[in-house]
Kinemage of the C-alpha trace (Angstrom):
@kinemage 1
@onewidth
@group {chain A} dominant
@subgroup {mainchain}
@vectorlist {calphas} color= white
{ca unk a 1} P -329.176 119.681 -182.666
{ca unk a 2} L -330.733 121.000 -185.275
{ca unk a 3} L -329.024 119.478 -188.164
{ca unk a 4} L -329.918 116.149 -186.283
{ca unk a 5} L -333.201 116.869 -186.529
{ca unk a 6} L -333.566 117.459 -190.160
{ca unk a 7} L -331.825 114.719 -190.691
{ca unk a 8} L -333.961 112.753 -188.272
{ca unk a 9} L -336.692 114.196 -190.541
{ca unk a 10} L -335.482 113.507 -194.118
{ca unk a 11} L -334.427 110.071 -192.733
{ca unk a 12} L -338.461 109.534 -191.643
{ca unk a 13} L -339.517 111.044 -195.247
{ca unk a 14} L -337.278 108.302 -196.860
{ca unk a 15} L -338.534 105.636 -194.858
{ca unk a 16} L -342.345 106.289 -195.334
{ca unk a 17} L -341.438 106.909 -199.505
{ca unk a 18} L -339.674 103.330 -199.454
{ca unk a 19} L -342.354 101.574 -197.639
{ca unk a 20} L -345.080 102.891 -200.029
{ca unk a 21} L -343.142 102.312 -203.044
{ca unk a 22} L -343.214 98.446 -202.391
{ca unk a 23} L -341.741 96.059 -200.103
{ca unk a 24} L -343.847 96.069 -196.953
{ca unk a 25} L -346.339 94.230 -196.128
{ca unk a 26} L -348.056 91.683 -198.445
{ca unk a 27} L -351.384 91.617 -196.824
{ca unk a 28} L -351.964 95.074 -198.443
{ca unk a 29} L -352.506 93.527 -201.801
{ca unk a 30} L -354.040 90.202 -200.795
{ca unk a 31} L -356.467 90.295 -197.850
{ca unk a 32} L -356.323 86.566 -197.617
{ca unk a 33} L -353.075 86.910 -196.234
{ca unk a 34} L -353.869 88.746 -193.339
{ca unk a 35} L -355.553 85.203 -192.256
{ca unk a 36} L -352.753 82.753 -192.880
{ca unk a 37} L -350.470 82.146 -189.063
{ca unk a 38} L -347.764 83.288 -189.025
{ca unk a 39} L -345.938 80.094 -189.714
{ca unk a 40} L -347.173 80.170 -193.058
{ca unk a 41} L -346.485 83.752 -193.743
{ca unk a 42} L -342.986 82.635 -192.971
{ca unk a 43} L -343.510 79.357 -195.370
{ca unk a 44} L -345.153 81.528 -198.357
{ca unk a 45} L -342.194 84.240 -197.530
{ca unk a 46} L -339.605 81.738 -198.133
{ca unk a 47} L -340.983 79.983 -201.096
{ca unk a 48} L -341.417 83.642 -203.296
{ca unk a 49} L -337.434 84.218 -202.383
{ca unk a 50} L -336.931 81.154 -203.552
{ca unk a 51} L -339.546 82.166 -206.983
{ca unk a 52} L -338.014 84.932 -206.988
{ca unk a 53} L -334.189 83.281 -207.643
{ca unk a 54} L -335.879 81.766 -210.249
{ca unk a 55} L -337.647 84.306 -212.028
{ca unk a 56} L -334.836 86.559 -212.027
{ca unk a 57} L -332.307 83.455 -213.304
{ca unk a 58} L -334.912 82.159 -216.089
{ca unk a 59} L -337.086 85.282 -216.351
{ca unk a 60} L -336.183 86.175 -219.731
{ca unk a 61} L -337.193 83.017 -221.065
{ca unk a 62} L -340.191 82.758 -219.445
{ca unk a 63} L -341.010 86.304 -220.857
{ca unk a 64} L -339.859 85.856 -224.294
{ca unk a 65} L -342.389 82.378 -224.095
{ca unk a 66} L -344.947 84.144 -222.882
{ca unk a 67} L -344.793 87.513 -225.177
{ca unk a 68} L -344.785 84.919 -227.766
{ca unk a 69} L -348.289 82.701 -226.107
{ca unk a 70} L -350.182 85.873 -225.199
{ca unk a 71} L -350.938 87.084 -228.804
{ca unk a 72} L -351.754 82.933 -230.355
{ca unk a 73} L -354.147 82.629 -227.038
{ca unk a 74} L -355.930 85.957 -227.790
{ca unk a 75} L -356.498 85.056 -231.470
{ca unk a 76} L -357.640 81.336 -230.806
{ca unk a 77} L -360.296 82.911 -228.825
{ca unk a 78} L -361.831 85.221 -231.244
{ca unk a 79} L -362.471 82.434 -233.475
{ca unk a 80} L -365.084 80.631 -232.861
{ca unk a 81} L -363.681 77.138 -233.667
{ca unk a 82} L -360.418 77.554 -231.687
{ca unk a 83} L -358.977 74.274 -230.661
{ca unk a 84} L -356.982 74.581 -227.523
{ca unk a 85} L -354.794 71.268 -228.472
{ca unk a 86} L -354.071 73.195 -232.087
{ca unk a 87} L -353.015 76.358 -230.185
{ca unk a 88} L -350.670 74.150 -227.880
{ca unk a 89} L -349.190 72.297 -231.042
{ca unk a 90} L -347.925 75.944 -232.419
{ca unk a 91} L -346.297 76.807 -228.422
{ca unk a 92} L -344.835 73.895 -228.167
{ca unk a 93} L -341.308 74.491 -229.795
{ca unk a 94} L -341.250 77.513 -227.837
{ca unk a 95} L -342.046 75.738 -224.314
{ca unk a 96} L -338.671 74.382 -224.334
{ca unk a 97} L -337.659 78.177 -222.878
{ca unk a 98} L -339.607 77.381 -220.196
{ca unk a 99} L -338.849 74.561 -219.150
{ca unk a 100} L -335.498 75.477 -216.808
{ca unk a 101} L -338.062 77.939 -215.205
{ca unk a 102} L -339.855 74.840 -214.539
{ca unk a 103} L -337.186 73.065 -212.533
{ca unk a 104} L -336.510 75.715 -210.681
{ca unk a 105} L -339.952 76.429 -210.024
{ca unk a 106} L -340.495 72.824 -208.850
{ca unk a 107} L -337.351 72.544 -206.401
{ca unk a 108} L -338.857 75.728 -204.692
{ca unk a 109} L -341.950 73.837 -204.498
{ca unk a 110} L -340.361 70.373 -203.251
{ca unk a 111} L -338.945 72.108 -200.319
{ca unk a 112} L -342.212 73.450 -198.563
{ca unk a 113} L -344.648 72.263 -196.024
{ca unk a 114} L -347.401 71.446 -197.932
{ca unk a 115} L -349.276 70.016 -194.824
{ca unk a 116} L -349.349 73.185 -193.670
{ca unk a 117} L -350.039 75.386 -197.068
{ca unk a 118} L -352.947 72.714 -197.194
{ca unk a 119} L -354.106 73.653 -193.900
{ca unk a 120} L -353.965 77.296 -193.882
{ca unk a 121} L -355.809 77.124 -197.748
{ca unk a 122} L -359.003 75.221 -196.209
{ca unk a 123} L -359.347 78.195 -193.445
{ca unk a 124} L -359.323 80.634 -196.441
{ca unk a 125} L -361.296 78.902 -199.207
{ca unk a 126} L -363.024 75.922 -197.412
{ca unk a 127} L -362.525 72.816 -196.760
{ca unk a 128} L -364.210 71.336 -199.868
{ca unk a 129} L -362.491 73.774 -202.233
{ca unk a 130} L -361.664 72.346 -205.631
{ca unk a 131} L -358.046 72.193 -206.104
{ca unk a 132} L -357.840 74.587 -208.989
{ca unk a 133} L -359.520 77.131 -207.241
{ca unk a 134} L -356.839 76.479 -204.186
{ca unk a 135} L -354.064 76.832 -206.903
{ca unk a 136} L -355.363 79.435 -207.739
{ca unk a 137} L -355.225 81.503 -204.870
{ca unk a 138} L -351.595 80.203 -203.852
{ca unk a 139} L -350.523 81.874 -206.860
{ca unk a 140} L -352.557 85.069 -205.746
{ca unk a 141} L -350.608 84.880 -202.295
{ca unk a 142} L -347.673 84.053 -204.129
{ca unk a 143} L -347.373 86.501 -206.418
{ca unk a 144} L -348.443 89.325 -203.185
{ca unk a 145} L -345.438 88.002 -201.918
{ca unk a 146} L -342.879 88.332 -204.988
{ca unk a 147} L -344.587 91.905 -204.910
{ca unk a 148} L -343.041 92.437 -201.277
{ca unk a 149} L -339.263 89.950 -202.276
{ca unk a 150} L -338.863 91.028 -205.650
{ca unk a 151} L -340.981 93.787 -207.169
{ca unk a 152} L -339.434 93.619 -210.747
{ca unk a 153} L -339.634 89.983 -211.012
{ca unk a 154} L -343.346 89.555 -209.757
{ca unk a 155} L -344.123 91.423 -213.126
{ca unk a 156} L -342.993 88.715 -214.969
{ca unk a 157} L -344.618 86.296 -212.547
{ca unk a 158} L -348.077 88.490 -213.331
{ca unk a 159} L -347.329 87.731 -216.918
{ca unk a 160} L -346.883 84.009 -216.504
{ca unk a 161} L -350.065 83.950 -214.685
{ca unk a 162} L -352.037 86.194 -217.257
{ca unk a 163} L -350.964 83.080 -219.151
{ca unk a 164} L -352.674 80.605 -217.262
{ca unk a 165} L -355.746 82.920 -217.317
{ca unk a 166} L -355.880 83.058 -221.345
{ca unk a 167} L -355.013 79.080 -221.293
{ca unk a 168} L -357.643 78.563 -219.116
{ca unk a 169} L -359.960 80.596 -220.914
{ca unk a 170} L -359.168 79.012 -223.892
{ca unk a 171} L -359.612 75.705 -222.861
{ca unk a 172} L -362.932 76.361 -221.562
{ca unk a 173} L -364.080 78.089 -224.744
{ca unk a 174} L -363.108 74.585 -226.804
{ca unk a 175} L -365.425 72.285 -224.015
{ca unk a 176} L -368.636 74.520 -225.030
């Protein structure tokens, strides 16, 4: 009885270290989740597995692209004449690495509701949200869920999406 109950105890300890260590429950890291049905938990859970066969089949690419972006977009911007178009002319032999990424990306996309992504976006942002601000926070919810599928391959998801930050950054620096 007693060695039952140690084990019954270090089996507890385990399971609480593994739920805090990741996994879980994406709502933790992205409130906004906690107000989607749970239809399109279910829709957003299946479209990060599906990210996350992606990232972890083209996720070297997409990193070695994007270690090589980061540091071009960070220089544009501390000139003060940076030309986003210039910047995109020096990437654009290295987008080719991204492009099977891409593919991938987009058959995950091709196969989910959108109707109902749509839907569940206009109870959390408004119905008269702009669509890059809803793209925006799909990505957000998106990448809370790689965090729960596929911890390892949501960093390189964060880094893909700390390159649509400097981009966009970038390209609103060159319309001032």
């Amino acid at each position: 009885m007693r060695l039952f109950s140690s084990s019954l105890l270090i089996a507890l300890m385990t399971s609480f270290f593994l739920m805090s260590c990741g996994g879980g429950d994406p709502t933790a890291s992205n409130p906004d989740i906690a107000k989607m049905s749970d239809e399109a938990k279910a829709e957003m859970d299946k479209m990060s597995t599906g990210a996350c066969e992606c990232l972890s089949n083209h996720g070297d690419e997409l990193t070695a692209f994007v270690d090589e972006a980061l540091p071009l977009l960070k220089e544009a911007q501390t000139k003060e004449d940076a030309n986003p178009m210039e910047v995109m002319g020096k990437l654009m032999g290295s987008m080719a690495k991204m492009k099977a990424f891409g593919e991938c990306f987009q058959k995950v996309g091709d196969n989910v509701n959108e109707e109902l992504l749509d839907e569940e976006m206009k109870k959390i942002i408004g119905e008269d949200a702009d669509g890059k601000v809803k793209e925006k926070k799909q990505m957000e919810i998106i990448n809370a869920f790689l965090g729960k599928n596929c911890p390892k391959e949501q960093k390189v998801f964060q880094k893909f999406m700390d390159f649509g930050k400097e981009m966009e950054a970038l390209q609103n620096k060159g319309k001032e």
